[in-house]
C-alpha positions in Angstrom: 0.0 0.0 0.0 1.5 3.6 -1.0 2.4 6.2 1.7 -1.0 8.3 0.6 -3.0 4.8 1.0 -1.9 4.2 3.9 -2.3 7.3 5.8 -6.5 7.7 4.6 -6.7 4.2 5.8 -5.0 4.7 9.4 -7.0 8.0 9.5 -10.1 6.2 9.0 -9.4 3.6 11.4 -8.8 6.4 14.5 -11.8 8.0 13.3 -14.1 4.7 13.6 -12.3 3.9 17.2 -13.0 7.5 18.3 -16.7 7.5 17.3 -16.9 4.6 19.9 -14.7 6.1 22.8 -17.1 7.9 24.7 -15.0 7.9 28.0 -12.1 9.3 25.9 -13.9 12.0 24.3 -15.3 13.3 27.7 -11.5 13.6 28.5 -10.4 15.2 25.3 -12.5 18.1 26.3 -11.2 18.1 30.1 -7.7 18.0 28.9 -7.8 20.7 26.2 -9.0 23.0 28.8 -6.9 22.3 31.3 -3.5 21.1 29.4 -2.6 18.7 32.3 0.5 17.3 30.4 1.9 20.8 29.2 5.4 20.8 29.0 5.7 17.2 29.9 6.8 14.1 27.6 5.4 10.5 27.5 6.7 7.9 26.1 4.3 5.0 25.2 5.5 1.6 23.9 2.3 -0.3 23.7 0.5 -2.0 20.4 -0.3 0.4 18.4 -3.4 0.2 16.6 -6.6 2.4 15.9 -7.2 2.7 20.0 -4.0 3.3 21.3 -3.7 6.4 18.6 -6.6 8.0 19.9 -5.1 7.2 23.6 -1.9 9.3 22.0 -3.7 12.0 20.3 -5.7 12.5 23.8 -2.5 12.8 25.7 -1.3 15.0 22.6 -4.4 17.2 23.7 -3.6 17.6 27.2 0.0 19.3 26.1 2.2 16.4 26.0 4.7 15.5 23.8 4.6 12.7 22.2 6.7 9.7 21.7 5.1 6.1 20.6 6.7 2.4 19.7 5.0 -0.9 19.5 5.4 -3.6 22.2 5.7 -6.2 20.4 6.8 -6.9 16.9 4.0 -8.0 15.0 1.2 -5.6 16.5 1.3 -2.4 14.6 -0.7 -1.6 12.2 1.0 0.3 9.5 -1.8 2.2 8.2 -2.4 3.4 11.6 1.6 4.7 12.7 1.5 6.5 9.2 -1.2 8.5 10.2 -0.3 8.9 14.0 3.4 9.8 13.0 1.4 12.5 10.7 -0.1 14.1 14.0 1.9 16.9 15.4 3.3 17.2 18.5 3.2 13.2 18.2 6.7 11.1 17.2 6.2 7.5 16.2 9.1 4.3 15.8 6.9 1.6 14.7 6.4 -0.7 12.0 4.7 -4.6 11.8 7.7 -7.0 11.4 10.3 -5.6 13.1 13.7 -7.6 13.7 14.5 -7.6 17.7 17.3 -5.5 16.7 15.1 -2.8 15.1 12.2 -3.1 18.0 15.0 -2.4 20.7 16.8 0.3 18.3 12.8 1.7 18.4 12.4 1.4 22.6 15.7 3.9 22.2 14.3 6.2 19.7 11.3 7.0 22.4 14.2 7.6 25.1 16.3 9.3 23.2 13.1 11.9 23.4 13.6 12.3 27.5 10.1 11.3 28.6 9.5 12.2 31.7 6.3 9.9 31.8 6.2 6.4 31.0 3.0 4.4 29.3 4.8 0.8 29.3 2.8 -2.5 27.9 4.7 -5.6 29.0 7.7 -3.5 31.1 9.8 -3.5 27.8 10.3 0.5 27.9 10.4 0.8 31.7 13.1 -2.1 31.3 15.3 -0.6 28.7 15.1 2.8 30.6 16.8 1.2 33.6 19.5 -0.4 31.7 21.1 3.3 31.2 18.9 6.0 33.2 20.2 8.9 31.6 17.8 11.1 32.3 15.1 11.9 35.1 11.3 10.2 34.9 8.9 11.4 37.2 6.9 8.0 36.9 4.9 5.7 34.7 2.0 3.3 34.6 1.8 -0.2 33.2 -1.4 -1.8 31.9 -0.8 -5.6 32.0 -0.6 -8.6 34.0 2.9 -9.8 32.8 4.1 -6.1 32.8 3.0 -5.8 36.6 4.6 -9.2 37.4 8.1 -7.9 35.5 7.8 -4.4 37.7 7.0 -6.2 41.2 10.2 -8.5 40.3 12.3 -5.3 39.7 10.7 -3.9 42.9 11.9 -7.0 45.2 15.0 -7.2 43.7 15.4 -3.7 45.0 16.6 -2.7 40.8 12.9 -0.3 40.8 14.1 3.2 40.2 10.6 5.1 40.1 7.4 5.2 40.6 5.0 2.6 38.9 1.0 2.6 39.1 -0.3 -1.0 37.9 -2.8 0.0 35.7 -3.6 -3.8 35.1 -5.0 -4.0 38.8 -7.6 -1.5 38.9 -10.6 -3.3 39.1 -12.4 -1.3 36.1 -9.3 -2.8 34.2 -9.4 -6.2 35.3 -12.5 -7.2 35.1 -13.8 -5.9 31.4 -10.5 -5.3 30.2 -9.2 -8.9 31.0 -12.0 -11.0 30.8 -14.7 -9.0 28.5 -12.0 -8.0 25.9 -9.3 -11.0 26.2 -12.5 -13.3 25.6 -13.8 -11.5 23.1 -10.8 -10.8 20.9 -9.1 -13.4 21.4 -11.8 -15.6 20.0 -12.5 -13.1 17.1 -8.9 -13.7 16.2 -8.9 -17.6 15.9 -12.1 -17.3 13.8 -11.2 -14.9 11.4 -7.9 -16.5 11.2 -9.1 -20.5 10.8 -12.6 -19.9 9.4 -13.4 -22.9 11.7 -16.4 -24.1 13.8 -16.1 -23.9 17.7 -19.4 -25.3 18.7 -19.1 -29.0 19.3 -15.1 -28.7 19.6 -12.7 -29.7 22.6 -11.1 -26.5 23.9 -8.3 -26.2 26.3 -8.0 -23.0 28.1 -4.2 -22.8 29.7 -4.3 -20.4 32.9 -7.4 -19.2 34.9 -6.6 -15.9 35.9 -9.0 -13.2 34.5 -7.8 -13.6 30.7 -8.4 -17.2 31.1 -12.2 -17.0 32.6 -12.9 -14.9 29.7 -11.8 -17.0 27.5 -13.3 -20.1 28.6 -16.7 -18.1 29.1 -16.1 -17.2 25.4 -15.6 -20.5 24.2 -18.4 -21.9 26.8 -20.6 -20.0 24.7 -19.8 -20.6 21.4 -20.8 -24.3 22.3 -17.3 -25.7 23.1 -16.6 -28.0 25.7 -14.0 -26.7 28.0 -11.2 -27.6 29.5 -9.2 -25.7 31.9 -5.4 -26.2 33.1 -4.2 -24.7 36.2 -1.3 -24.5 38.6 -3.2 -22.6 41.1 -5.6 -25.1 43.2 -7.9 -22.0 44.5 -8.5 -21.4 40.6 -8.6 -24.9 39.3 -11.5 -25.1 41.9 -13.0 -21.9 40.6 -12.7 -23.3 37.0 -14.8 -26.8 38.5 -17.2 -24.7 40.0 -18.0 -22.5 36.8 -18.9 -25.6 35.4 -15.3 -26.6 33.5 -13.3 -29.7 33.6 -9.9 -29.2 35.0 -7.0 -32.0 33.8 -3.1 -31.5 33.4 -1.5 -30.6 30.1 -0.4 -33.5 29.0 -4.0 -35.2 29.6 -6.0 -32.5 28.3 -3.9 -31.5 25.2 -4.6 -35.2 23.9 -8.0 -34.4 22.9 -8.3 -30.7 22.3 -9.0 -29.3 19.4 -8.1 -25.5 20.3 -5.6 -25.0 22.3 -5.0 -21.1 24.4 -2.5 -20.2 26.7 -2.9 -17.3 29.2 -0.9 -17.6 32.1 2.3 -15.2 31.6 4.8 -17.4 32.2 7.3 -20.0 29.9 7.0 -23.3 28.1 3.4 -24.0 29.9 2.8 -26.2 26.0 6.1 -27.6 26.3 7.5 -30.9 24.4 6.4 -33.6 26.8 2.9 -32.0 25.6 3.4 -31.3 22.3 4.7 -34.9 21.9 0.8 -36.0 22.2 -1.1 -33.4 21.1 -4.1 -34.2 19.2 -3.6 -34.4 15.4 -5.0 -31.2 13.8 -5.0 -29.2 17.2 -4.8 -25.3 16.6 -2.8 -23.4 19.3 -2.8 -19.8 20.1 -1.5 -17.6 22.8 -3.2 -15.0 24.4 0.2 -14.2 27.0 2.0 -10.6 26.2 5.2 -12.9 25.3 5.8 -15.7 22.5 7.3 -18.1 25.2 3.9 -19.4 26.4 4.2 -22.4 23.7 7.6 -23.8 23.6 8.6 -22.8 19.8 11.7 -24.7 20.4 10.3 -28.2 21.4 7.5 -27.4 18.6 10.6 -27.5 16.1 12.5 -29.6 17.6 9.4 -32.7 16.4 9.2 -31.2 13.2 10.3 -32.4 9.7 7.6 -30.8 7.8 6.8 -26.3 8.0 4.9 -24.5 6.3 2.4 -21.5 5.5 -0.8 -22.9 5.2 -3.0 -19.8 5.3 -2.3 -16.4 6.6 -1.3 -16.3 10.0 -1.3 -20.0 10.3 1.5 -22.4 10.2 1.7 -25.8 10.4 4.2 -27.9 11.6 4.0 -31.6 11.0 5.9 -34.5 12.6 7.7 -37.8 11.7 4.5 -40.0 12.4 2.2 -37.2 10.0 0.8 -35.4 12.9 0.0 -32.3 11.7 0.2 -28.9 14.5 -1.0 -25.5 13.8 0.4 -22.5 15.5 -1.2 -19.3 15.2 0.2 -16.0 14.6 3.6 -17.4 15.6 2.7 -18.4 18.9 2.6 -14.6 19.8 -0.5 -12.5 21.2 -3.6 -13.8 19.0 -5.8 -11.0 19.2 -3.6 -8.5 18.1 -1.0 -10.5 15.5 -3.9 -11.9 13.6 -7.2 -9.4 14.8 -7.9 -5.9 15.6 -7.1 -6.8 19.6 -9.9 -5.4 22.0 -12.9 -4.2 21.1 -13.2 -0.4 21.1 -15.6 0.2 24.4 -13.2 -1.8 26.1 -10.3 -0.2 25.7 -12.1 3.5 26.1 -12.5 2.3 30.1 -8.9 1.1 30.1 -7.0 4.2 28.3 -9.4 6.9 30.7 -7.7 5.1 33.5 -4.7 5.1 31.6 -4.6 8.3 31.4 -5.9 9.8 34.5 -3.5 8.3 36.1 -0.5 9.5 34.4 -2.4 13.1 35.0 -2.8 12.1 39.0 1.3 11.5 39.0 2.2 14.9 37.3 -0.4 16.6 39.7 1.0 14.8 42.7 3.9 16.2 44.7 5.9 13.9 46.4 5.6 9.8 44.9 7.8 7.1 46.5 9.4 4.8 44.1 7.6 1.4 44.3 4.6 -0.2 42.3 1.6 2.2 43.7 -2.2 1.0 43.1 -4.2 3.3 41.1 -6.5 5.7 43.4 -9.8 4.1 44.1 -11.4 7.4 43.4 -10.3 7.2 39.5 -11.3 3.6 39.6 -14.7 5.1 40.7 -14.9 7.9 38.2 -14.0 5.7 35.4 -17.5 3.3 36.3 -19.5 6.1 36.8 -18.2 7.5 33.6 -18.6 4.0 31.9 -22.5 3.8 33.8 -23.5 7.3 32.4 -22.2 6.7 28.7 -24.1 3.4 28.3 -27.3 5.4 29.6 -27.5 3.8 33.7 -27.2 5.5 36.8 -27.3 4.1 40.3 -27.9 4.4 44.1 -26.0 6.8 46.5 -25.6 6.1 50.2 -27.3 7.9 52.4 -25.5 9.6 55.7 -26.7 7.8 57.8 -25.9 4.3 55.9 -21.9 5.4 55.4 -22.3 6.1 59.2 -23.5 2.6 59.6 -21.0 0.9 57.8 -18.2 3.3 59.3 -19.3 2.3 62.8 -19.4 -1.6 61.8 
């Protein structure tokens, strides 16, 4: 597609996402009144798509400069960094298909800009920042489970050099975010990608955090029969009590049909798996990182690779069993869909970014991995409430006394 192309198309994409942002468009007002973010810098390494430009030109609004990269290497959309990069006042370093050299080269090109605020997806930024901190940042917030898990690491270790707000653990993130728009996209992904039925199929659902519910809720519904692995007893009873089957890997990947990892850590579809996996079986990850299905022990039973249709690959083995990986084992809904849908990520980028806007309006921050405020947890629902037309109860005095006194 030619430069011209490509910037109408990225244009129209923003446009469509920020017709359907509600929460984001009540902010765009707040923050072009009140320029929050003038004379401040962000830099944002996060997939960048249609949502996550209107999340930059919002930012953009409130004064900021603006510096953007992708977080991973095959979720940019090109269309859509042309006609960001176009913005002004906004820098972008992104392209689909970037070689690890050029994605790290790309974290650099948003330092070498001096943020002084940090939008991280995944901790790579964050990460790269403390490998040489040349250069003062006030503070930063990270938006997703494994990103959390790579800051609270950093934090014990005693290596955290400023002040992080987990994003990810806001309940209006959590809980629509992580379940509503992980089981969604995720499933609109494999199905756009396969053009294969669900209903009647055996699906195994790796990890049962809040990704993993919503992705077995998903496939529940479609008419699949679910199976759930867990390391966590708490959740693997959780998982039997939602009505799932619960079975190690190496029993349940025998039978399965779909396969979806979502835990956040490594080699959970290792080769002991693999090595009896159902013939046919169709694995995706839904896990920031591309380590959730061992790629290694996948090739290491291969004799047979190919392209078999776009974003699929199959790799067969020396008895004729035939494995598909999608999207090369990396993030499903984004490598091979359009990730989130669009209301869901409106409620995750307002918290995104009032709470960048609550560190630059906030004196004194301790380094460490800070919570977001409960009272923009609470604005964001009641925003969320009043933009899909509901409104709710209040306390009265005397019941807040009550429940003080209790």
């Amino acid at each position: 597609m030619k430069q011209p192309d490509l910037l109408n198309a990225g244009k129209r994409k923003i446009a469509w996402a920020a017709a359907h942002m509600p929460l984001l468009a009540q902010l765009e007002q707040e923050f072009r009144d009140e320029k929050p973010f003038a004379s401040h810098r962000i830099g944002m390494s996060i997939h960048l798509e249609a949502k996550t430009a209107r999340l930059a030109l919002l930012l953009r609004d409130g004064g900021a400069q603006v510096a953007v990269t992708g977080s991973n290497p095959l979720s940019t959309q090109d269309d859509v960094a042309t006609a960001l990069g176009a913005e002004p006042g906004i820098t972008v370093h992104a392209r689909r298909g970037v070689t690890p050299d050029e994605y790290r080269a790309h974290l650099q090109a948003v330092l070498a800009a001096r943020p002084d605020l940090i939008l991280d997806d995944g901790g790579d930024l964050v990460s790269r920042w403390h490998e040489d901190p040349a250069f003062p940042v006030r503070g930063g917030c990270e938006e997703t489970t494994t990103g959390v898990h790579r800051l609270r690491a950093r934090a014990a270790r005693g290596e955290l050099r400023i002040p992080m707000f987990a994003v990810n653990d806001a309940r209006m993130k959590y809980l629509f975010d992580n379940r509503y728009g992980t089981g969604q996209s995720v499933w609109d992904g494999i199905m756009r990608t396969t053009n294969l039925l669900v209903a009647g199929k055996s699906v195994v659902v790796a990890g049962y955090g809040w990704c993993g519910r919503g992705i077995a809720m998903r496939a529940h519904g479609l008419g699949a029969r679910v199976t759930v692995c867990e390391v966590d007893p708490i959740r693997a009873v959780e998982a039997v009590m939602d009505g799932f089957t619960v079975a190690p890997m190496v029993e349940a990947i025998r039978t399965a049909d779909f396969l979806i990892t979502s835990t956040g850590c490594r080699d959970v579809v290792d080769k002991a798996a693999l090595a009896v996996a159902k013939d046919g079986i169709i694995l995706a990850n839904a896990g920031h990182f591309d380590v959730e299905i061992s790629k290694p022990a996948l090739l290491s039973l291969t004799v047979h690779r190919e392209q078999v249709r776009p974003g699929v690959e199959e790799f067969r083995d020396a008895d004729g069993r035939r494995i598909y990986l999608l999207g090369d084992g990396r993030l499903v809904n984004l490598v091979v869909g359009d990730g989130h849908p669009v209301e869901i990520m409106d409620i995750s980028f307002a918290l995104q970014a009032l709470t960048l806007r609550h560190i630059v309006e906030t004196s004194s921050l301790s380094v460490g991995v800070h919570p977001v405020p409960t009272e923009i947890d609470t604005r964001v629902a009641r925003m969320k409430l009043a933009a899909l037309g509901n409104s709710i109860d209040s306390l009265t005095p005397a019941q807040t006394d009550y429940l003080r006194a209790a």
